[in-house]
C-alpha positions as CSV (number, residue, x, y, z in Angstrom):
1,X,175.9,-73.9,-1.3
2,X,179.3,-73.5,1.1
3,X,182.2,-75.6,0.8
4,X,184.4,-75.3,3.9
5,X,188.0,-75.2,3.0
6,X,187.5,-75.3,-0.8
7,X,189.8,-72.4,-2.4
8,X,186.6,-69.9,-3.8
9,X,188.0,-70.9,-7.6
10,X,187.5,-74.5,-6.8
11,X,184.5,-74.4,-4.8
12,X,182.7,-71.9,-7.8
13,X,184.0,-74.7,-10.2
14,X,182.5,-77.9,-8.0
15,X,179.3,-75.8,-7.7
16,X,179.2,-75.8,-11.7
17,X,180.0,-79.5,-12.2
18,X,176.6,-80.0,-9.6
19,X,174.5,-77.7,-11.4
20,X,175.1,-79.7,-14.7
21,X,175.0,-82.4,-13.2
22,X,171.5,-82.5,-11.5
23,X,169.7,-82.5,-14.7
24,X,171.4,-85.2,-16.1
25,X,170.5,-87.7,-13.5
26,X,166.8,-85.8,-13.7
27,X,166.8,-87.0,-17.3
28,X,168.7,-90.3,-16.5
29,X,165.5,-91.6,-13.8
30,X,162.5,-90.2,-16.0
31,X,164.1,-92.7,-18.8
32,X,164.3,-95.4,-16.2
33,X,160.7,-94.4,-15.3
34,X,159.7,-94.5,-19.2
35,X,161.7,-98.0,-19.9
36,X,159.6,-99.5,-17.0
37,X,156.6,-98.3,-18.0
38,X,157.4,-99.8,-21.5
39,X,158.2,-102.9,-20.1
40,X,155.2,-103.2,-17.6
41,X,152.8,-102.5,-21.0
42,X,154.2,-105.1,-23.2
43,X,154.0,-107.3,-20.0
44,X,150.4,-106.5,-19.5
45,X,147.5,-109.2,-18.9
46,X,145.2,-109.2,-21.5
47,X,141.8,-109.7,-20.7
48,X,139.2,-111.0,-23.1
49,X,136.5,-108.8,-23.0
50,X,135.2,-109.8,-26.9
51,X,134.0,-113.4,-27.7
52,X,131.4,-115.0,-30.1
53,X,131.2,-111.8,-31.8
54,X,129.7,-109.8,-28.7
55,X,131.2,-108.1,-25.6
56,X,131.0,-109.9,-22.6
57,X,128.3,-109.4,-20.0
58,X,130.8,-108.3,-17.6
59,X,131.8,-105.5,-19.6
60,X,127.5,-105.1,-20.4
61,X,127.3,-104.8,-16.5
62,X,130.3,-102.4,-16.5
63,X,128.9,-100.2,-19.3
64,X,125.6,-100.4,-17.1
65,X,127.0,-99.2,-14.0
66,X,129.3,-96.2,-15.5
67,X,126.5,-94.7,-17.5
68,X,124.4,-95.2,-13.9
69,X,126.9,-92.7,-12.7
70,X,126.4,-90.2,-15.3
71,X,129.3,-90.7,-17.8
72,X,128.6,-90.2,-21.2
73,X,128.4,-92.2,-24.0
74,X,131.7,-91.1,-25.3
75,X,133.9,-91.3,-22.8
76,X,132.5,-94.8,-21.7
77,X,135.8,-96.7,-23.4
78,X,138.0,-94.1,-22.7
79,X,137.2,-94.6,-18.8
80,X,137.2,-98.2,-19.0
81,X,141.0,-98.2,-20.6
82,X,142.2,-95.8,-18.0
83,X,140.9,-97.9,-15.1
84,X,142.3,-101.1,-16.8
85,X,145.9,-99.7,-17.0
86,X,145.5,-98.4,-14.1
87,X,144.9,-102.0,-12.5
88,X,148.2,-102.7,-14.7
89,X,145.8,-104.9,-17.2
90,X,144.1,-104.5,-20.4
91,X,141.8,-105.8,-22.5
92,X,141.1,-106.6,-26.3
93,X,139.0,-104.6,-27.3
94,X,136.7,-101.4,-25.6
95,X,133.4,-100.3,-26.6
96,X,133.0,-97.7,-29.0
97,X,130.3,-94.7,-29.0
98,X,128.1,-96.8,-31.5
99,X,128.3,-99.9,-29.6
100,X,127.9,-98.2,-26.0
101,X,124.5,-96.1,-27.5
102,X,123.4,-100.0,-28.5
103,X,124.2,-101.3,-24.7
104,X,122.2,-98.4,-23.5
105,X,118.9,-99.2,-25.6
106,X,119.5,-103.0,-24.2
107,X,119.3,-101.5,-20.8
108,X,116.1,-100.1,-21.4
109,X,114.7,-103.2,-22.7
110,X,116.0,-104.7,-19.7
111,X,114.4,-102.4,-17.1
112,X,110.7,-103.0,-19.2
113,X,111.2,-106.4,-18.9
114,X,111.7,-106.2,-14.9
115,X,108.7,-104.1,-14.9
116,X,106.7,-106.5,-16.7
117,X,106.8,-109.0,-15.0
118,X,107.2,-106.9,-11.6
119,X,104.0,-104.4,-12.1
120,X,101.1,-106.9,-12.5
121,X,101.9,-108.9,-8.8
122,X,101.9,-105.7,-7.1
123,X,98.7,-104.6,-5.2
124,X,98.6,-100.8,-4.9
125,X,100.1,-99.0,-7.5
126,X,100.5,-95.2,-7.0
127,X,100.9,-92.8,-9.7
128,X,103.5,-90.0,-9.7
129,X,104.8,-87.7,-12.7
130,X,106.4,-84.5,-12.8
131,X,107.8,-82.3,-16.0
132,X,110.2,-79.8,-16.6
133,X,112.1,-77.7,-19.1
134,X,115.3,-78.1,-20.7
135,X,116.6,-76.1,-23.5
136,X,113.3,-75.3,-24.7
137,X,111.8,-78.9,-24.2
138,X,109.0,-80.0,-21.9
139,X,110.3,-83.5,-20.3
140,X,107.9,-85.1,-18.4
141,X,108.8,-88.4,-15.8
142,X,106.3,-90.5,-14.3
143,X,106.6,-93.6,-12.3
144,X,104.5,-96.4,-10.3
145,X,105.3,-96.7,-6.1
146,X,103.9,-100.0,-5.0
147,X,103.2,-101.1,-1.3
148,X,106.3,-100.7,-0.3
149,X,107.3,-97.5,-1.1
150,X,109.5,-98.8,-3.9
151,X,109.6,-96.7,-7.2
152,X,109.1,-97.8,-10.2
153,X,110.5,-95.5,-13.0
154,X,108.2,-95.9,-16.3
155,X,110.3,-93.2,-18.4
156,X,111.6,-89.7,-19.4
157,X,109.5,-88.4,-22.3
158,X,109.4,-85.7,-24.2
159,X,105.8,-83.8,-24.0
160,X,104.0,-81.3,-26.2
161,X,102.8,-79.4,-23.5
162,X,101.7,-80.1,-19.8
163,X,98.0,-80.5,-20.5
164,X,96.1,-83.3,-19.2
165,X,95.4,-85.1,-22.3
166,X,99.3,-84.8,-23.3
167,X,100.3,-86.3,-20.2
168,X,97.4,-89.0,-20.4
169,X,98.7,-89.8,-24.0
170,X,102.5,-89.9,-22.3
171,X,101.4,-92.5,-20.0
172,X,99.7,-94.7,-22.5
173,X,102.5,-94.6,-24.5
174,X,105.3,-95.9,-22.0
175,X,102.6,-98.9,-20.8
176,X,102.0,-99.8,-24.8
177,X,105.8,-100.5,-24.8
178,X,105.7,-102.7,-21.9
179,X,103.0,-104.4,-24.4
180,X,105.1,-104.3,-27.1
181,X,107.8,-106.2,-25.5
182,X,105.5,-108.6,-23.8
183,X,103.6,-109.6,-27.4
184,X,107.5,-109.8,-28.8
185,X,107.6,-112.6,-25.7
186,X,104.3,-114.3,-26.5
187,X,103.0,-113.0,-23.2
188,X,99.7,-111.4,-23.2
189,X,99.7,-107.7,-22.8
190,X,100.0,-106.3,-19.5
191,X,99.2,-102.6,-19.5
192,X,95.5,-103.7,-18.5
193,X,96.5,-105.6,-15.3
194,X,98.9,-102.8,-13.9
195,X,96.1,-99.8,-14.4
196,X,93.9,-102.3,-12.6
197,X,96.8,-102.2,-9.7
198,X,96.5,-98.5,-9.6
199,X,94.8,-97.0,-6.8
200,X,96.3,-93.9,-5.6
201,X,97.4,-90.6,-7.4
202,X,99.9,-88.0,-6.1
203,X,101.2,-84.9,-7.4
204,X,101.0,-81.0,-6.3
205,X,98.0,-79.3,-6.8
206,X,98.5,-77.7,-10.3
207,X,94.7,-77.5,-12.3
208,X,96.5,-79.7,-15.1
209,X,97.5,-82.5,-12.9
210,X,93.9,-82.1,-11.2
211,X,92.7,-82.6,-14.6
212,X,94.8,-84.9,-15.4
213,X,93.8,-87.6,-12.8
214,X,89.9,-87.1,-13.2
215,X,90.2,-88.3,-17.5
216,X,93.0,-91.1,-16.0
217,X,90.0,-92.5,-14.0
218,X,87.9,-92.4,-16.4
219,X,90.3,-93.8,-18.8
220,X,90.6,-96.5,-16.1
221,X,87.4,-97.2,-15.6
222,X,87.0,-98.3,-19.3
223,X,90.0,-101.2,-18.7
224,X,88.3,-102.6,-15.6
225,X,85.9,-104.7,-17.0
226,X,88.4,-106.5,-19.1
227,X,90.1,-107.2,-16.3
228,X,88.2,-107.7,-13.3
229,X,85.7,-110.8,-13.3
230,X,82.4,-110.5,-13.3
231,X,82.1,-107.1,-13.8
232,X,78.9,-106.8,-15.1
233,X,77.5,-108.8,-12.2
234,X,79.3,-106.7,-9.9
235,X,76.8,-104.1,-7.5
236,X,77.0,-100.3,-8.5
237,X,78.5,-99.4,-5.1
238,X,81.3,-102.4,-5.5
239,X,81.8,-100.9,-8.9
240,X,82.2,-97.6,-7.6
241,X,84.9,-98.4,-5.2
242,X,87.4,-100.3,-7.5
243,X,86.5,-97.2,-9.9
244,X,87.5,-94.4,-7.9
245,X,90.8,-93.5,-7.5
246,X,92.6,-91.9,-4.0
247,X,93.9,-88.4,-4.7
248,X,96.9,-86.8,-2.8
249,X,98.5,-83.6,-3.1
250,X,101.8,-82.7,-2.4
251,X,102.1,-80.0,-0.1
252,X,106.4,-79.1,-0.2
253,X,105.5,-76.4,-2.7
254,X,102.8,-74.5,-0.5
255,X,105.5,-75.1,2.5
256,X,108.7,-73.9,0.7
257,X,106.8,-70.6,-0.4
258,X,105.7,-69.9,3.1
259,X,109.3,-70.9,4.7
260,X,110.9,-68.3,2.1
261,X,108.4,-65.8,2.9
262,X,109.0,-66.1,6.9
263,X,112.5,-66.1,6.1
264,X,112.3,-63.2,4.5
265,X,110.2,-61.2,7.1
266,X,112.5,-61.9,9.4
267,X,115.9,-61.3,7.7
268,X,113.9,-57.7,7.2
269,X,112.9,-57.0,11.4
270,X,116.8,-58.3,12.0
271,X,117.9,-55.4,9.7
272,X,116.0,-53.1,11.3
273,X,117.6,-54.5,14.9
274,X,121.2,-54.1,13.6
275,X,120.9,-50.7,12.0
276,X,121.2,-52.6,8.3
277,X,124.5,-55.1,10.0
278,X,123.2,-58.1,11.0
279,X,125.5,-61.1,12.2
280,X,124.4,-63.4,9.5
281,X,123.1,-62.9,6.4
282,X,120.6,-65.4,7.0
283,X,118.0,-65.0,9.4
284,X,118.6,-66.2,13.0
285,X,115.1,-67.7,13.2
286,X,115.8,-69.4,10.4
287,X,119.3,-70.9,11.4
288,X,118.0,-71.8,14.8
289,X,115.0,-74.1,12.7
290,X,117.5,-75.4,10.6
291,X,119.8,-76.9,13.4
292,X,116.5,-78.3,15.2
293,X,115.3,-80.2,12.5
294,X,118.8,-81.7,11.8
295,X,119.1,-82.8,15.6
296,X,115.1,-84.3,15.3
297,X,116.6,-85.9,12.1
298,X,119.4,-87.7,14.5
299,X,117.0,-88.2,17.2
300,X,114.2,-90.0,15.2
């Protein structure tokens, strides 16, 4: 800092005087800043989120939606104060853990219920599971596509093991409940009417899921005549074709293995026509596919 025609005693003192000076008005606008923000919170519009001894189903929908995009339990009122002040509102009360845990479990029951009474109407049902493992736990999902393509999600279950009679026992288990909660509604149960909807099977071509769908046909096949009407009067050949169900396998597995093999064929031949430096470190062949199927994907 230069002061033109400042003696260099005054100018060094004027420089001083700034220097203190500077944080002073620093620490005079972040207590401004602070007093505002004091004022705007006591001036805050409170918003009833808690009457007749329940939250409101607005904040039920908003509980909904932020545990639909993966926030946990925890943090669920924590996020919802943050985004009120942010909005410069807040509210009278926030979930807690205990109380977001019970909003959850009404979801569930919620999603049955739409499954209850969706499931039955539909005409082609198709079942589709697939398991995993977590942290030394087999997790198994299965769900019902209708007509439409539309998915129907029955449920993440734990499993023993991946054996067909597990996984039969699994999917027994998540059609009792939507029993359960249709009896609690003095509706009859429904688990018969959506096996009769199911017609089609698909899954990869593991000898457990093969397994699997031969004892769920035959499973179904004991339900059908308390559901279809005049079963007994039915020919063997009709019987036979509302017995049998329509298998199909998957075949992304068998294609991914091959794609990674061919990809790695040819990442060696490129090595060898480089002298060990190819361009890329992926293979050219494989770049080239890649960029075809995207413009296909924009074409069709």
């Amino acid at each position: 800092m230069k002061y033109i025609g400042l003696p260099c005693r005054q100018e060094s003192h004027l420089v001083n005087i700034v220097c203190q000076k500077w944080p002073l008005e620093c620490a005079s606008s972040n207590l401004n800043y602070l007093k505002e923000s004091e004022a705007l919170r006591e001036s805050d519009k409170i918003i009833v989120t808690f009457s007749q001894n329940r939250f409101t189903p607005a904040v039920q929908k908003c509980v909904y939606e932020l545990l639909e995009h993966n926030v946990s339990q925890e943090h669920i009122g924590s996020v919802m104060k943050a985004c009120f002040q942010c909005a410069g509102v807040t509210a009278d009360r926030f979930p807690s853990r205990p109380t977001v845990n019970n909003i959850n479990i009404q979801r569930l029951s919620l999603a049955q219920a739409q499954l209850k009474e969706s499931l039955p109407s539909k005409q082609h049902l198709t079942v589709e599971s697939d398991e995993t493992t977590k942290y030394y736990h087999k997790l198994m999902t299965q769900s019902l596509r209708d007509e439409e393509g539309q998915p129907h999600l029955l449920g993440l279950r734990e499993i023993p093991s991946k054996s067909a009679i597990d996984t039969l026992d699994v999917f027994k288990e998540a059609l009792s409940d939507l029993d359960t909660l249709a009896m609690s509604g003095n509706v009859s149960p429904v688990s018969a009417e959506i096996i009769y909807r199911i017609k089609n099977t698909m899954s990869d071509r593991a000898a457990t899921e093969e397994k699997f769908y031969d004892i769920l046909e035959e499973f179904r096949s004991g339900v059908l005549p308390k559901v279809v009407d005049n079963w007994d009067n039915l020919d063997s050949n009709v019987k036979a074709g509302i017995t049998r169900l329509n298998n199909f396998w998957c075949g992304l597995h068998t294609l991914v293995h091959a794609a990674e093999s061919v990809n790695a064929t040819c990442i060696e031949v490129e090595n060898a026509i480089f002298d060990g430096k190819p361009p890329i470190s992926d293979s050219t062949f494989h770049k080239v596919l890649k960029h075809e199927c995207q413009i296909l994907s924009m074409v069709c």
